[in-house]
N, C-alpha and C positions, 0 to 999 in steps of 0.2 A: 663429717660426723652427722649422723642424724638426725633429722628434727627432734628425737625425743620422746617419750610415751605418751599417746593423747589420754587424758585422763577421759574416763565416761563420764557423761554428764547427768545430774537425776532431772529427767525428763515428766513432764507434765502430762499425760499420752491417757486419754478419757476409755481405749478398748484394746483388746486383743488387738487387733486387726494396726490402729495404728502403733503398738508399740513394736509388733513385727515387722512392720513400713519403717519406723527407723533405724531398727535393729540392720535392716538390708542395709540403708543408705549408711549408714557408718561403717558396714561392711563395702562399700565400693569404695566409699570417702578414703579411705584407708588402705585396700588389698590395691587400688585400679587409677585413682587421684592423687594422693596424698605423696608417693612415692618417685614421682616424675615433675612435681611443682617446681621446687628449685632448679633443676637444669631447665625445664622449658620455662621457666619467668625468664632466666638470662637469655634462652637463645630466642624469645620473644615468639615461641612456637603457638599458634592457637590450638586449642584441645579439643577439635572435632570432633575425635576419635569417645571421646568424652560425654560428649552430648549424645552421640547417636548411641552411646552404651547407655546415658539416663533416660532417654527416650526409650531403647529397648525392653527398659525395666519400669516402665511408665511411671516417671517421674520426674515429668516437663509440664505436666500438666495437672498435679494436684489438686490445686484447689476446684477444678471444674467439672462439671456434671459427668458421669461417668457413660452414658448417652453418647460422649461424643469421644469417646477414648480418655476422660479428665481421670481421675482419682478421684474426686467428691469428698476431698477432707475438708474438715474445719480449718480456716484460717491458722488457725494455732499451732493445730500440728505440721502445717504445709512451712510455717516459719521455722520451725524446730529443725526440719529437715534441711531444709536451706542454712541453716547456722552447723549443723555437722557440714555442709558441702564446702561452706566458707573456710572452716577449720582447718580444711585440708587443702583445699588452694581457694582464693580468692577470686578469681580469674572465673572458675567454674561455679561457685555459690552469683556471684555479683552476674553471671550469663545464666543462670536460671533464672533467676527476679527479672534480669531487663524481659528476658520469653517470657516468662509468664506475661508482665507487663503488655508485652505487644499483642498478648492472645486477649487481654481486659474485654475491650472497646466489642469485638463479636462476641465473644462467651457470653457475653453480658447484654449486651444489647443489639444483638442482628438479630436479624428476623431467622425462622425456623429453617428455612431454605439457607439461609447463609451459613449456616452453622450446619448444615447435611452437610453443605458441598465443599466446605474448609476446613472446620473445628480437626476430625481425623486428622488430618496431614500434621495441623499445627501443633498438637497435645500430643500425638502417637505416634507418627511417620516419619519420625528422622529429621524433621523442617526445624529450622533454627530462624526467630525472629528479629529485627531489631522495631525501637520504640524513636518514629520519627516526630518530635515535637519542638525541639531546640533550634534555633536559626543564629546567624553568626552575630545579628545584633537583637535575639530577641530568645534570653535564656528563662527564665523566672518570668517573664511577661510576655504569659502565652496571649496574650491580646494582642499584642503587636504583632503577630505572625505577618510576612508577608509573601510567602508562597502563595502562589497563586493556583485554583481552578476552576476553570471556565467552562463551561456546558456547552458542546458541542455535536449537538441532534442524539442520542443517546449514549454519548464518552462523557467523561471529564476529562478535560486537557491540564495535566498540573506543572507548572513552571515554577523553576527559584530554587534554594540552597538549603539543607538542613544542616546542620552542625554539631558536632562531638557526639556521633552515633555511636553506641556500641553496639559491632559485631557488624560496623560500615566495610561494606565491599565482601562480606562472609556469608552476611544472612540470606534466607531464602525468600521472607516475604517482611514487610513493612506495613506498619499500621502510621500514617502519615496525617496529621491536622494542616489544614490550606484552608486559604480564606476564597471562600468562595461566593462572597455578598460582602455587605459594606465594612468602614473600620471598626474596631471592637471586637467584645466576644460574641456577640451573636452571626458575626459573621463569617463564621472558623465550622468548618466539617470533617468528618473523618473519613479515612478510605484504606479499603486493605488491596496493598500493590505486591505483586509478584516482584523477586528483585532483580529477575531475568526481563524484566520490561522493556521497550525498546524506547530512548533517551534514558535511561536511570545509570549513571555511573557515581564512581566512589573516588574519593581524591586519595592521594595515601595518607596512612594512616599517621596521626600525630605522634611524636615523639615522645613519651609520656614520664614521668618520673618511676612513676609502679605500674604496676596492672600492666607489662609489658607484653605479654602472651593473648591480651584482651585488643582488641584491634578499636579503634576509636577514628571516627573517617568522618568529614562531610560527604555528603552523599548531593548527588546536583539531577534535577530533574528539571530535563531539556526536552518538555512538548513530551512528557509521558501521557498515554491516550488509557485511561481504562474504562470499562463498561459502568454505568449504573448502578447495577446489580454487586458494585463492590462498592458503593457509599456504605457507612454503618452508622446508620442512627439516621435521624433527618437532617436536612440541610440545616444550616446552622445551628445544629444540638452539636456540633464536635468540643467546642468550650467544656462545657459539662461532662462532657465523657470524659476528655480527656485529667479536668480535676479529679473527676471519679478518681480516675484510673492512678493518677499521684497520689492519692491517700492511699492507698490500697499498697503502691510502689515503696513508698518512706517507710513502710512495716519490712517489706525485703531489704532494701538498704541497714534497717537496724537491728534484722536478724544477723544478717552478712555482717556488720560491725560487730555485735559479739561474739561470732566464729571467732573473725581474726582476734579478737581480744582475750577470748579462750587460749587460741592454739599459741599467742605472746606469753600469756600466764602458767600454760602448761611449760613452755621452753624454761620459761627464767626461775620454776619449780625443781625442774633435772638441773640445771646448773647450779640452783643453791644448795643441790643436796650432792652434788659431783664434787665442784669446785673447792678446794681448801687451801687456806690463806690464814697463817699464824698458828700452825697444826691443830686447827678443826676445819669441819665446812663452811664456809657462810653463811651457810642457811641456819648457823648458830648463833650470829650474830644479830640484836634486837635488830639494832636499825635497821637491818637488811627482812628480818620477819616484817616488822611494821609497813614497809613498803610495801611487802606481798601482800599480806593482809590488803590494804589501800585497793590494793591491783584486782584482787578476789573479787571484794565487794561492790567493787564499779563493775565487773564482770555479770555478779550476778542481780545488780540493780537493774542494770540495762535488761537483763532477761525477763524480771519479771514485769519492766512497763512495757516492753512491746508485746508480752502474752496477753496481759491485763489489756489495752488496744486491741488486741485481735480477737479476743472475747467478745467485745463489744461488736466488733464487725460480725461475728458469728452469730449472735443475740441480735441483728437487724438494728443494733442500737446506733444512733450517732459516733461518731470515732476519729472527724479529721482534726479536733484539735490534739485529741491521744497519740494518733499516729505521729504527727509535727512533733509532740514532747520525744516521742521513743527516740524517734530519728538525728532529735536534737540531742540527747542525753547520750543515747549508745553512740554515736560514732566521734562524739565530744570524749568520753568513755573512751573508746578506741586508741585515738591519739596518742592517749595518756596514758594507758597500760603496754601501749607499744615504745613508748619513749621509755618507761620505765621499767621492760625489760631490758633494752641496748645497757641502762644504769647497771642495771642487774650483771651482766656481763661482762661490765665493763670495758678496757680495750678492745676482748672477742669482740663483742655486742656491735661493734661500728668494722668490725670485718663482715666480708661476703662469705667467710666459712663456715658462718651462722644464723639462722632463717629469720633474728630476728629486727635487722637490720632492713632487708625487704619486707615484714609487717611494719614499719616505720614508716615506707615508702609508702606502702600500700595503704595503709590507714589514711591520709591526709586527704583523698581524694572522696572517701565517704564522708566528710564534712561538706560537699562541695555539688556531689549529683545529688539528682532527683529537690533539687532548691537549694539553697549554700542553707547553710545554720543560720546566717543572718535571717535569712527569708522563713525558717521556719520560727526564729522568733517574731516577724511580722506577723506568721497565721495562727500563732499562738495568743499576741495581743488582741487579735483581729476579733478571737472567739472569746477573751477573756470581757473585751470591752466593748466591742459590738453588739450589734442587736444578739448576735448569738449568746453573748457574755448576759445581756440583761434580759 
């Protein structure tokens, strides 16, 4: 059976220009994604063919200077789009946030040169990235990193293991934090590595509950040698980039979470109005409205606080403790409308004959990237009661 009609959603979209930008992407979401998600989640297929179609239709690279192939949208509407992309598989919404992610650190902070000689390939040319920052003991405290690299007459030589990469062993280039000065975060820099390097290999990919089409690898760098001219930012500025670059990240994760929380609420919508039980539908039944209801309004709560945060990142204004609530609430959100669809379904709901059994899956693991929920309530106390808070 098919996933069901996605309902359109009323979109927040400030021009012309970007309401025909997501008029396309819901047009791919749907004729080119949407339609091949459930057989390639089972057969754990990654969706290449995918990305080099978003890349063709430039929109890998939204939110970034149009200079270098970007889009030049507002944070806002680049998350809009991402939340259709999710909609329709997760896999491909959750691998445009990690790319964007990995394009952060130069879009943003390389110098003019660095950005001639990379930005094109990475926003425009087909390049698919991954975001190397996680290590096997050091997930949420990016201070502890201990990859290493060492300067060596004008390379760095980078040593050590990255861990639960997504798009490990697929991507084509890596934006990588190594410590490369003492312990701490002043001691952590960035560097953007080709994935063809020579020591860079990929372990296989872990075995995942959801997100099975999304490949997830440590990645091992054995005396990778690259040039100078691929540090990004100054030596021990990578800390700070890379926080940048997670506030920025937990806005895509809580877009991608109310995709999937759409496309659950859309499902368990056609079945309460399909399905009948005691000769009406369900969807007659209060208890079974109130639930929906419940499910709606955590859908569209989630939407408007990560808009309201990405506003704020538009507006130059402060925004990491915004983005921590979005991230924390929409994919908290997720969970919950995704379990509460399978209810909705009831015995279907816990079969594979129906999509919303793998959002169930797939929802559990946006509580958990880009900081677990726990950690996003630490930077929410952090800011409440910190020098930030007073």
């Amino acid at each position: 059976m098919p996933a069901g009609i996605r309902r359109s959603v009323e979109r927040d979209l400030p021009t012309e220009e970007s309401r025909e930008l997501i008029a396309l992407v819901r047009d791919i979401a749907r004729k080119e994604i949407a339609p091949h998600a459930a057989a390639e989640e089972e057969s754990g297929t990654f969706p290449r063919a995918a990305f080099r179609l978003l890349s063709d239709a430039g929109l890998l690279g939204l939110p970034y200077a149009a200079e270098y192939g970007g889009g030049e949208q507002p944070y806002s509407v680049y998350l809009q789009a991402l939340e259709e992309l999710a909609a329709a598989r997760l896999t491909v919404g959750i691998g445009v946030s990690v790319h964007v992610l990995s394009c952060h650190a130069l879009a943003l902070h390389g110098t003019k040169e660095q950005r001639a000689a990379w930005l094109p390939g990475m926003l425009g040319g087909g390049l698919l990235g991954s975001y190397c920052l996680s290590e096997p003991t050091a997930g949420s405290d990016a201070a502890a990193l201990s990859t290493k690299a060492v300067r060596d007459g004008g390379d760095w030589v980078l040593s050590g293991t990255k861990a639960w990469i997504t798009h490990g062993g697929v991507s084509d280039f890596c934006t990588v934090l190594a410590r490369s000065g003492g312990p701490g975060a002043k001691g952590v820099t960035a560097y953007l590595v080709p994935a063809d390097a020579p020591g860079l290999s990929a372990a296989p990919p872990e075995r995942k509950m959801g997100l099975k089409g999304s490949p997830t690898a440590q990645l091992h760098f054995d005396g990778v040698r690259v040039g100078d001219e691929r540090r990004i930012g100054a030596e021990g500025e990578g800390f700070s980039l890379a926080l940048d670059a997670l506030d920025a990240g937990r806005l895509g994760i809580a877009a991608c979470a109310v995709g999937l929380a759409q496309a659950a609420l859309d499902a368990a919508l056609d079945w309460a109005a399909e399905r009948r039980q005691f000769g009406r539908a369900i969807g007659d039944f209060q208890g079974l409205r109130f639930l929906l209801a419940d499910m709606a309004t955590a859908v569209e709560a989630g939407r408007a606080l990560y808009l309201a945060a990405a506003r704020r990142k538009d507006a130059g204004l402060p925004y990491a403790r915004q983005a921590a609530m979005a991230k924390l609430l929409c994919t908290d959100n997720a969970m919950k409308v995704t379990t509460d669809a399978v209810q909705v379904f009831g015995g279907y709901g816990y079969t594979s004959d129906f999509p919303v059994e793998r959002y169930l899956r797939e929802a559990k693991v946006l509580q958990i990237v880009e900081g677990t929920n726990q950690v996003q309530r630490m930077v929410i106390g952090r800011h409440l009661l910190g020098p930030e808070g007073r």
